[in-house]
DSSP file (Angstrom, degrees, kcal/mol; ACC not computed):
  #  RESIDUE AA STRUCTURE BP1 BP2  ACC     N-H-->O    O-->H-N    N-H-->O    O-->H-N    TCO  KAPPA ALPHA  PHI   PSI    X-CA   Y-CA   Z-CA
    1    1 A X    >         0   0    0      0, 0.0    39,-0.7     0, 0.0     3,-0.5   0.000 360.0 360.0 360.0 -20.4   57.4    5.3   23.5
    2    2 A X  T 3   +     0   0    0      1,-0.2    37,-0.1    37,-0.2    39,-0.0   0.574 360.0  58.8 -75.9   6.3   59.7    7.0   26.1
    3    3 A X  T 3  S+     0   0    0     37,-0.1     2,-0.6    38,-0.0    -1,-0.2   0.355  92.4  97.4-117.8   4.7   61.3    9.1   23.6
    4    4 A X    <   -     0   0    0     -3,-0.5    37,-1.5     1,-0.1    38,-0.5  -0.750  46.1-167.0 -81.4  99.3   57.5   10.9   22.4
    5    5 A X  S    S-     0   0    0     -2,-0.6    37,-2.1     1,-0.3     2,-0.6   0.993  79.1  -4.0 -54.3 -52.9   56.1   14.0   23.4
    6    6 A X  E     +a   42   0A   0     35,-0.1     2,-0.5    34,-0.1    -1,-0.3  -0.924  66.4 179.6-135.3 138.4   52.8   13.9   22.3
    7    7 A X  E     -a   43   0A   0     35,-1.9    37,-2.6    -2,-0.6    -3,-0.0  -0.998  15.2-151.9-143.4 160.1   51.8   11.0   20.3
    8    8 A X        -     0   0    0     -2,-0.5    38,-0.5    35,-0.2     6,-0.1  -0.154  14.7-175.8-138.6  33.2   47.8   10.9   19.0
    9    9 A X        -     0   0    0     36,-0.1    37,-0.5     4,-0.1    -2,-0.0  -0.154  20.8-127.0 -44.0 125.5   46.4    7.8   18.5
   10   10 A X     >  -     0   0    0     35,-0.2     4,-2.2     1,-0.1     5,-0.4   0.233  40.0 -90.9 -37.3 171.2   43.1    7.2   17.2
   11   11 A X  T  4 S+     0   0    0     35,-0.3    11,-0.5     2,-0.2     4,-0.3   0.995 132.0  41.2 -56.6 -42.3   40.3    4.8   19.0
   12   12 A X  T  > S+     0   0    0      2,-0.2     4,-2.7     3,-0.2     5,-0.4   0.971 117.5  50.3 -75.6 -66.4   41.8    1.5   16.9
   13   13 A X  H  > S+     0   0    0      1,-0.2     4,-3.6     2,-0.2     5,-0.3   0.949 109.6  46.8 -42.3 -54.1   45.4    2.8   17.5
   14   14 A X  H  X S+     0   0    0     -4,-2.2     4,-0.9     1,-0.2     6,-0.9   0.732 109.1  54.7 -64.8  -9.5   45.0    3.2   21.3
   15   15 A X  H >> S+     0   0    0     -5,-0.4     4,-2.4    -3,-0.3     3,-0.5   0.938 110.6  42.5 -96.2 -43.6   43.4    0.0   21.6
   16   16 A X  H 3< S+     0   0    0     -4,-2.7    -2,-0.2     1,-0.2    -3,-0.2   0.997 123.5  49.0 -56.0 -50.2   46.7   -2.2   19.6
   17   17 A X  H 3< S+     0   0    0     -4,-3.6    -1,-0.2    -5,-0.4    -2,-0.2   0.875 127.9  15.1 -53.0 -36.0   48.5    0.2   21.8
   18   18 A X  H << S-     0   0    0     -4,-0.9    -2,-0.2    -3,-0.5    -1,-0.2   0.833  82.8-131.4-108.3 -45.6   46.8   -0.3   25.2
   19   19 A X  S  < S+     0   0    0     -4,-2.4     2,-0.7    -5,-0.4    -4,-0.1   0.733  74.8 124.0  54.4  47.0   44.9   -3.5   24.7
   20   20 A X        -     0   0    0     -6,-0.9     2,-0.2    -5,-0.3    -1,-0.1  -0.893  65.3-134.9-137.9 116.6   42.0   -1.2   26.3
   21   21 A X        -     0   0    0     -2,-0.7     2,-0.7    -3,-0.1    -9,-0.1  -0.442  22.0-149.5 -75.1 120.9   39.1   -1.3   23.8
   22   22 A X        +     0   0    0    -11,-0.5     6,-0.1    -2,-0.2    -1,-0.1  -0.635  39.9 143.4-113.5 110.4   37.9    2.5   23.4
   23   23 A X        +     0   0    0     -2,-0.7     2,-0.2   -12,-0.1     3,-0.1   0.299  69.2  12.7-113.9   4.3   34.3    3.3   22.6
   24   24 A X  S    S-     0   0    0      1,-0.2    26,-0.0     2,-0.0     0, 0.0  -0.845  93.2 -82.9-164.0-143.8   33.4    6.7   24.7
   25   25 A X  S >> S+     0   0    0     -2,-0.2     4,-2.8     2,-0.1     3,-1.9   0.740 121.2  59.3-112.1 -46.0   35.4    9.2   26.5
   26   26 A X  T 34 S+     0   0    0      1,-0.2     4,-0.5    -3,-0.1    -1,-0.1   0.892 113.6  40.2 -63.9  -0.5   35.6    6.9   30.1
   27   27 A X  T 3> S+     0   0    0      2,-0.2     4,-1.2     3,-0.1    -1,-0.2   0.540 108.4  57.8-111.9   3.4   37.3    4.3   28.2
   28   28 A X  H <> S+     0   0    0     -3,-1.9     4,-3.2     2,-0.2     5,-0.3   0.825 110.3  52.1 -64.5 -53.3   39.5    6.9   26.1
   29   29 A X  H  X S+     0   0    0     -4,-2.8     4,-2.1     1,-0.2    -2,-0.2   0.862 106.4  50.7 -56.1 -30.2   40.8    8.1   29.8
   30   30 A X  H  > S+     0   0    0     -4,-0.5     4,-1.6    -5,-0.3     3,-0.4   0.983 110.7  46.6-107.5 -45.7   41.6    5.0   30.7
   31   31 A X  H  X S+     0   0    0     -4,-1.2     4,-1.3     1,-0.2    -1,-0.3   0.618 111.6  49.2 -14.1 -44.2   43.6    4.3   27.7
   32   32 A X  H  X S+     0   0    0     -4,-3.2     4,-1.4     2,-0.2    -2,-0.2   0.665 104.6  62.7 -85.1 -26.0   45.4    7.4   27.7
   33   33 A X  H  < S+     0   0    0     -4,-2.1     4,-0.3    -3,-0.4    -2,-0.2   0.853 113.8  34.4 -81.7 -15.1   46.2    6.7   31.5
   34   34 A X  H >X S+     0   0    0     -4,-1.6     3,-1.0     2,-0.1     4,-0.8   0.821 107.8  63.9-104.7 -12.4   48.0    3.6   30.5
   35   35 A X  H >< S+     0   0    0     -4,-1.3     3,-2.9     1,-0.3     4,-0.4   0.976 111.6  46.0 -21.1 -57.3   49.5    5.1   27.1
   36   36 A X  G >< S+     0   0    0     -4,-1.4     3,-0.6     1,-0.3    -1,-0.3   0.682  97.0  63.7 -73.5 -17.5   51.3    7.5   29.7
   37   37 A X  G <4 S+     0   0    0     -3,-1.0    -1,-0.3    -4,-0.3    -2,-0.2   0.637 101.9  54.9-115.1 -26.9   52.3    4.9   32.0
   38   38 A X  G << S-     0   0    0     -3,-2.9    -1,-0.3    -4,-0.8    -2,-0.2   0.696 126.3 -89.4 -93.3  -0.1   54.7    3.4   28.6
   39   39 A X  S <  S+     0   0    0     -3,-0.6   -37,-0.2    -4,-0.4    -3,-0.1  -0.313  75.5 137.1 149.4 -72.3   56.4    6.8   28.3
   40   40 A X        -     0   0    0    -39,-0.7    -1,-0.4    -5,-0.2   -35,-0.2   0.259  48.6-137.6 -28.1 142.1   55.1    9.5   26.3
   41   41 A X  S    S+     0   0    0    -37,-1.5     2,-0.3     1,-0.3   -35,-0.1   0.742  84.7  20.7 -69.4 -38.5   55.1   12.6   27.5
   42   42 A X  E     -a    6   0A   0    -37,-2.1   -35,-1.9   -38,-0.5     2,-0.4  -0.987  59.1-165.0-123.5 113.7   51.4   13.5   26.1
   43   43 A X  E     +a    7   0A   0     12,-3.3     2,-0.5    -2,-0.3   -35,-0.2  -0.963  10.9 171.5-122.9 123.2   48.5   11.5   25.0
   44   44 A X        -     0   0    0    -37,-2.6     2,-1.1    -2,-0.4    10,-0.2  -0.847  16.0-159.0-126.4 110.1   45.7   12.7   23.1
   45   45 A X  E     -B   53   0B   0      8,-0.9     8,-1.9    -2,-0.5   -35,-0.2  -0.664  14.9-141.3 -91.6 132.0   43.2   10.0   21.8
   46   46 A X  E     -B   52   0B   0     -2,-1.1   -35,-0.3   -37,-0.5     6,-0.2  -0.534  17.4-177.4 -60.8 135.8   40.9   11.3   18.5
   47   47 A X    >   -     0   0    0      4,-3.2     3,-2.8     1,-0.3     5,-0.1  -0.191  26.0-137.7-131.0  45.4   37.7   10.1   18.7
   48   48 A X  G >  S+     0   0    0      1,-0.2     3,-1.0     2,-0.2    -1,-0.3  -0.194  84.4  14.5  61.2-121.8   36.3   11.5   15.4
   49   49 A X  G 3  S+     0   0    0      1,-0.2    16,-0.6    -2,-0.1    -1,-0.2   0.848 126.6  53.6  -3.3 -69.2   32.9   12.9   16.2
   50   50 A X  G <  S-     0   0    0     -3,-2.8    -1,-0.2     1,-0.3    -2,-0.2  -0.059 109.7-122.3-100.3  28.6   33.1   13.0   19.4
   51   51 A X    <   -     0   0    0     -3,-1.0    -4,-3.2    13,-0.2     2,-0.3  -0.319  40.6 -62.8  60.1-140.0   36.6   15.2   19.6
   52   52 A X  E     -BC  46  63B   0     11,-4.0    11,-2.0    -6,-0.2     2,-0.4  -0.976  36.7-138.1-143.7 160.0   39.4   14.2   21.1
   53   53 A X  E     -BC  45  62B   0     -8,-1.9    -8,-0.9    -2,-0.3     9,-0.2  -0.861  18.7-151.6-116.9 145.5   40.6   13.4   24.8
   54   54 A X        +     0   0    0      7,-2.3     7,-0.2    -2,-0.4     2,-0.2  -0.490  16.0 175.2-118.7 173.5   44.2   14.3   26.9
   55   55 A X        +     0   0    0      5,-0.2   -12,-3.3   -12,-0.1     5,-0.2  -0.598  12.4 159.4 172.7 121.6   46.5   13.2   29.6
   56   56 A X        -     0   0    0      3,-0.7     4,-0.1   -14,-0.2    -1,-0.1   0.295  65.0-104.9-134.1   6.8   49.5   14.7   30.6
   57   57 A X  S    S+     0   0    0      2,-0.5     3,-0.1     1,-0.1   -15,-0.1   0.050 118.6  41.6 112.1 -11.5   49.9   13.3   33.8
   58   58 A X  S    S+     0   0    0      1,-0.2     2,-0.5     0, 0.0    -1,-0.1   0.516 112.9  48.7 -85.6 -67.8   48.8   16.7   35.2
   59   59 A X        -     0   0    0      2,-0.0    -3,-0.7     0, 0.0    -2,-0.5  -0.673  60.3-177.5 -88.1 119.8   46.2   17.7   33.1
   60   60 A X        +     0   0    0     -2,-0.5     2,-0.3    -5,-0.2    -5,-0.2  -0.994  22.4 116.1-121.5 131.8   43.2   15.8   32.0
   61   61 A X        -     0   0    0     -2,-0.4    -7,-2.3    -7,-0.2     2,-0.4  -0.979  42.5-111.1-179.6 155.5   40.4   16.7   29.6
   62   62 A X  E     -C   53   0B   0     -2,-0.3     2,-0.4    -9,-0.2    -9,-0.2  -0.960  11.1-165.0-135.7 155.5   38.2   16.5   26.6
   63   63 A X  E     -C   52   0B   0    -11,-2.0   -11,-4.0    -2,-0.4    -2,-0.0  -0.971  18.9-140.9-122.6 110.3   37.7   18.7   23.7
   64   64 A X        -     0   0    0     -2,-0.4     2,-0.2   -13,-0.3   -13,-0.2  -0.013  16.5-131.1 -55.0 162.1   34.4   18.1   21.3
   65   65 A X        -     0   0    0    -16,-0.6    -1,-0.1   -14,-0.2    38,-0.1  -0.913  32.4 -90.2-117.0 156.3   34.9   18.4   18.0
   66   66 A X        -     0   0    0     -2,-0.2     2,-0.8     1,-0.1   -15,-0.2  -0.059  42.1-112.0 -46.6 148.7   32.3   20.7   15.9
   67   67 A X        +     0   0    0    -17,-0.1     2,-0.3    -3,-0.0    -1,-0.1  -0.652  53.1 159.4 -86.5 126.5   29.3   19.0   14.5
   68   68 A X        -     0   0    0     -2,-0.8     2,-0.4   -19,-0.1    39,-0.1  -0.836  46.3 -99.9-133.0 178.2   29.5   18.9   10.7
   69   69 A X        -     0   0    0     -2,-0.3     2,-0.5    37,-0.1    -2,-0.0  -0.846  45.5-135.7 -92.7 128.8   28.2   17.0    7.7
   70   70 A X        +     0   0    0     -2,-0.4    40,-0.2     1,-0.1     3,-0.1  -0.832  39.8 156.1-112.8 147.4   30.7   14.6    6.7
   71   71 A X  S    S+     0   0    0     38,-2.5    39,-0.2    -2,-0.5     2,-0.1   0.625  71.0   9.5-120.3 -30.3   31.7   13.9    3.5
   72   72 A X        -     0   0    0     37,-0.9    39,-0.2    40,-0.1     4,-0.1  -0.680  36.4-174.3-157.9  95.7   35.1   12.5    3.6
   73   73 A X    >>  +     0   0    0     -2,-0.1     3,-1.7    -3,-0.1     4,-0.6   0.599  52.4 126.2 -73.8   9.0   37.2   11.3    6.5
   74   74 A X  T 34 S+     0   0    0      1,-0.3    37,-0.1     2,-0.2    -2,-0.1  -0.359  87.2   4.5 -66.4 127.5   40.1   10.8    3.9
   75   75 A X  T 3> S+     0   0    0      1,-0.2     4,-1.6     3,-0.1     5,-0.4   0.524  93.8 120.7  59.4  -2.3   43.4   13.3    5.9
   76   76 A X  H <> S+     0   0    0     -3,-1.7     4,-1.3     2,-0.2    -1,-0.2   0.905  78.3  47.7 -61.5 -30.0   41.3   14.1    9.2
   77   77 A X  H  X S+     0   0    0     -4,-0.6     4,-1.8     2,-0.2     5,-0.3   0.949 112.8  44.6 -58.9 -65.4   43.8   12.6   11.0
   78   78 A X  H  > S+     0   0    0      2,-0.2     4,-0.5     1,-0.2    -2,-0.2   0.660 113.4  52.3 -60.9  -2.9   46.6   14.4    9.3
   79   79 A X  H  X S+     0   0    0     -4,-1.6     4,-1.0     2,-0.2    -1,-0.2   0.752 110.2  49.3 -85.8 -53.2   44.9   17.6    9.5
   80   80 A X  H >< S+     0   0    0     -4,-1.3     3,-0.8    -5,-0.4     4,-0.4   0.907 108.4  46.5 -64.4 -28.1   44.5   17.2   12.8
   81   81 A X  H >X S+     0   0    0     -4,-1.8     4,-2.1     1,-0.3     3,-0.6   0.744 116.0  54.5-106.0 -17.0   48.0   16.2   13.7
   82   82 A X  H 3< S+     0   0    0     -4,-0.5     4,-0.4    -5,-0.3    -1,-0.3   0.545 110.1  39.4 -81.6 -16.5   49.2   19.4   11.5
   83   83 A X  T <X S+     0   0    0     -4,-1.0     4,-0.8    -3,-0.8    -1,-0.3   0.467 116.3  49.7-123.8   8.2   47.5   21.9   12.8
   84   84 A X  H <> S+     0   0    0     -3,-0.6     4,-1.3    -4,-0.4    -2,-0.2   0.668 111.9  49.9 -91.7 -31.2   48.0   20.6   16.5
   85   85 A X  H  X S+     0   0    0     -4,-2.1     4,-3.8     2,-0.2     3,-0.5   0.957 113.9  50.3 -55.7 -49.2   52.0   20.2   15.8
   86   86 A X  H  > S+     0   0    0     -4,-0.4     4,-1.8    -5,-0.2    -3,-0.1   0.913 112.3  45.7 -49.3 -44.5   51.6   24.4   14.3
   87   87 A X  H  <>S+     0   0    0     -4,-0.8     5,-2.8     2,-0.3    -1,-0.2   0.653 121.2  37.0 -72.1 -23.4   49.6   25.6   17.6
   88   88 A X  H ><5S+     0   0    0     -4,-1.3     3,-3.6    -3,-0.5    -1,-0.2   0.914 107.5  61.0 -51.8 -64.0   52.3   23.7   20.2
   89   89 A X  H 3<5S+     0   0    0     -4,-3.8    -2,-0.3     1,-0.3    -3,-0.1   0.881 108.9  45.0 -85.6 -52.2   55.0   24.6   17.9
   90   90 A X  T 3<5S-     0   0    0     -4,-1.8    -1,-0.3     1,-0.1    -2,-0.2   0.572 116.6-109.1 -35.6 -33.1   53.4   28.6   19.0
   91   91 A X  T < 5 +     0   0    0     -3,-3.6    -3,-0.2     1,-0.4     2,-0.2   0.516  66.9 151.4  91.0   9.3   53.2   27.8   22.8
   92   92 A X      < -     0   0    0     -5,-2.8    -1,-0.4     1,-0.1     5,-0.1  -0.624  52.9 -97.0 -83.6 153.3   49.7   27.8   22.8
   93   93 A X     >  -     0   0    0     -2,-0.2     4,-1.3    -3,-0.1    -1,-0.1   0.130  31.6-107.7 -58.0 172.4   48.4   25.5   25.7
   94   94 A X  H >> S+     0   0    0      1,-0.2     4,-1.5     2,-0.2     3,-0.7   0.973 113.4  51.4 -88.7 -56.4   47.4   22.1   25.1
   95   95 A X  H 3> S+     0   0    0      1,-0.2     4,-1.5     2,-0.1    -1,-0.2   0.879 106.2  51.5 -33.7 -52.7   43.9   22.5   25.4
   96   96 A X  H 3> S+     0   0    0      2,-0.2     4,-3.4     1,-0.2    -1,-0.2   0.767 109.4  52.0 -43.4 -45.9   43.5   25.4   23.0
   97   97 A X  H <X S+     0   0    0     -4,-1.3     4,-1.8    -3,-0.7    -1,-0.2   0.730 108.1  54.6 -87.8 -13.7   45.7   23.3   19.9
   98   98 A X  H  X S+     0   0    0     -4,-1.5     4,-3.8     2,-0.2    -1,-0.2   0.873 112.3  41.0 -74.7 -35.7   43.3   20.2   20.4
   99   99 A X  H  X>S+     0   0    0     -4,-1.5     4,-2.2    -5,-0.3     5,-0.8   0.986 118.7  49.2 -74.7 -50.9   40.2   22.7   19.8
  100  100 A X  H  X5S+     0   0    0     -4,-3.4     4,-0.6     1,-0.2     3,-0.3   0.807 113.6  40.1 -25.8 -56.0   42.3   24.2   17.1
  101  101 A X  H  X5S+     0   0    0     -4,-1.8     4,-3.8     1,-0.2    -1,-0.2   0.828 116.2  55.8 -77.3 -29.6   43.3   20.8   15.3
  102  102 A X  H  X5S+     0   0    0     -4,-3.8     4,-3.2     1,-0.2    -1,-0.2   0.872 107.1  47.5 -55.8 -29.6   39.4   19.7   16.0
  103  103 A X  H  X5S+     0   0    0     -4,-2.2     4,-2.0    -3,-0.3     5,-0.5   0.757 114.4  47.6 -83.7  -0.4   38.4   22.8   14.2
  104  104 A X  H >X<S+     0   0    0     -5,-0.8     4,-4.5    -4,-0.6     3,-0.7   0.972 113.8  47.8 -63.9 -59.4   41.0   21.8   11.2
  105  105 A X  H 3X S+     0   0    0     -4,-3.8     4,-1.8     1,-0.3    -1,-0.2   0.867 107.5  54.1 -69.5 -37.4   39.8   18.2   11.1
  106  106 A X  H 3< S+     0   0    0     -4,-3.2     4,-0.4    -5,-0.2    -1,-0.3   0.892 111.4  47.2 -61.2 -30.4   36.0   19.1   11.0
  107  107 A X  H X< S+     0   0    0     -4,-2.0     3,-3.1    -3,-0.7     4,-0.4   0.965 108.2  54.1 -62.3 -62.7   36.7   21.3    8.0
  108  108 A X  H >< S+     0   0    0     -4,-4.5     3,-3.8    -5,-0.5    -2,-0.2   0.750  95.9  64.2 -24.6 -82.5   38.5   18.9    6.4
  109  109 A X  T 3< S+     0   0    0     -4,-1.8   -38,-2.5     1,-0.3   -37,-0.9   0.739  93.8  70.5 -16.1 -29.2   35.8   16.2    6.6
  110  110 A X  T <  S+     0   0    0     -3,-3.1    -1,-0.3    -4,-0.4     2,-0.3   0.783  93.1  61.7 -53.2 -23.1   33.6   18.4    4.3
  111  111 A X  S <  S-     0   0    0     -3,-3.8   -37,-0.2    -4,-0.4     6,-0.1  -0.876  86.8-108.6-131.7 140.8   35.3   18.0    1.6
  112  112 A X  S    S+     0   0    0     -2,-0.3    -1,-0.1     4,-0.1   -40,-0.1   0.079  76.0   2.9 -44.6 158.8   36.3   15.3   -0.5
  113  113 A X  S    S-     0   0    0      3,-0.1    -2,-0.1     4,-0.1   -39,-0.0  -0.048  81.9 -87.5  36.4-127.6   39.8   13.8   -0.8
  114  114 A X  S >> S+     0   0    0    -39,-0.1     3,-1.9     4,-0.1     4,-0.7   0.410 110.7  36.5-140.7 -77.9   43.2   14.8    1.3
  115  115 A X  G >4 S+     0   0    0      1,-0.2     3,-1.0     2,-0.2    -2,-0.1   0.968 123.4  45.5 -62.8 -28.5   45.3   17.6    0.1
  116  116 A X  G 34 S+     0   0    0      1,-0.2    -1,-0.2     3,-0.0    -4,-0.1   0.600 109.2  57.9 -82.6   9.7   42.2   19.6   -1.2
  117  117 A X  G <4 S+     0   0    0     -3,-1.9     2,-0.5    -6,-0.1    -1,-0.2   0.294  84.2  97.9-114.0 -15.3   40.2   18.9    2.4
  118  118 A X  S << S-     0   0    0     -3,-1.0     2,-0.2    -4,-0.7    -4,-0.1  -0.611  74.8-135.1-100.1 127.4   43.0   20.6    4.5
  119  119 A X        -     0   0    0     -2,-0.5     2,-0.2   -15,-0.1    -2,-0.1  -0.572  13.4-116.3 -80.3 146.5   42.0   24.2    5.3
  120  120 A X        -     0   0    0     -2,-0.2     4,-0.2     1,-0.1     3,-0.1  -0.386  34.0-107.3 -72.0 149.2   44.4   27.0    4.9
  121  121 A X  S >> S+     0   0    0      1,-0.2     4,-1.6    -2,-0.2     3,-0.9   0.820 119.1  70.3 -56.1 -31.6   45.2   28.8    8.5
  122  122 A X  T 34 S+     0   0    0      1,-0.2     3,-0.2     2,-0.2    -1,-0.2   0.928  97.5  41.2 -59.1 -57.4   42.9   31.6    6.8
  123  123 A X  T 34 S+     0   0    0      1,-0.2    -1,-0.2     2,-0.2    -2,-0.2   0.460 110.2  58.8 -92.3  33.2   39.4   29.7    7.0
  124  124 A X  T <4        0   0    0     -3,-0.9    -1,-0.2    -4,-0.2    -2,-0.2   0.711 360.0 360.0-105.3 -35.8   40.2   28.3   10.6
  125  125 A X     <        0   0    0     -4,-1.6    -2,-0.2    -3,-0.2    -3,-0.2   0.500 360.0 360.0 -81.6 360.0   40.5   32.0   11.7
């Protein structure tokens, strides 16, 4: 874990990770404040729905995700972690590539299956 920038666990991940069982955004924080404690540089946990939450040992915050109809959670994770890697990988701030990868993963979810649920950079803009 010292050797991570940003690692992106989910609610289920951060809890094997943390032993701190996460079910809202105060118990997301408190998870991502010991996440950071094993190393990583960056912690963002996804919380589906409800968006996702940060900690970078400066910065703390959370970013809703749009409300959508969901159809398929099948690649929301990998949608998100792809389109938060592109917007980093740009220099855009870390707030800004969480809203970004939230707006990726709520499109996905619309749609049925994995590669055909991941939006093109085109319908996120």
């Amino acid at each position: 874990l010292k050797n991570i920038t940003v690692i992106t666990p989910n609610q289920t991940e951060a809890q094997l990770l943390t032993g701190i069982a996460v079910h809202d955004e105060k118990t997301a924080f408190e998870a991502a404040k010991a996440l950071k404690e094993k190393g990583p540089e960056t912690v963002i946990i996804t919380l589906g729905s409800r968006g996702a939450v940060f900690y970078n040992g400066s910065e703390m915050g959370h970013v809703p995700a749009p409300e959508v109809k969901v159809v398929d959670t099948t690649a929301a994770g990998d949608t998100f972690n792809g389109a938060l890697a592109v917007m980093l990988a740009e220099g855009k701030p870390l707030e800004k590539a969480i809203e970004f990868a939230n707006k990726a993963a709520a499109l996905s979810v619309q749609k049925p299956g994995a590669q055909q649920s991941t939006p093109f950079r085109k319908e996120l803009e």
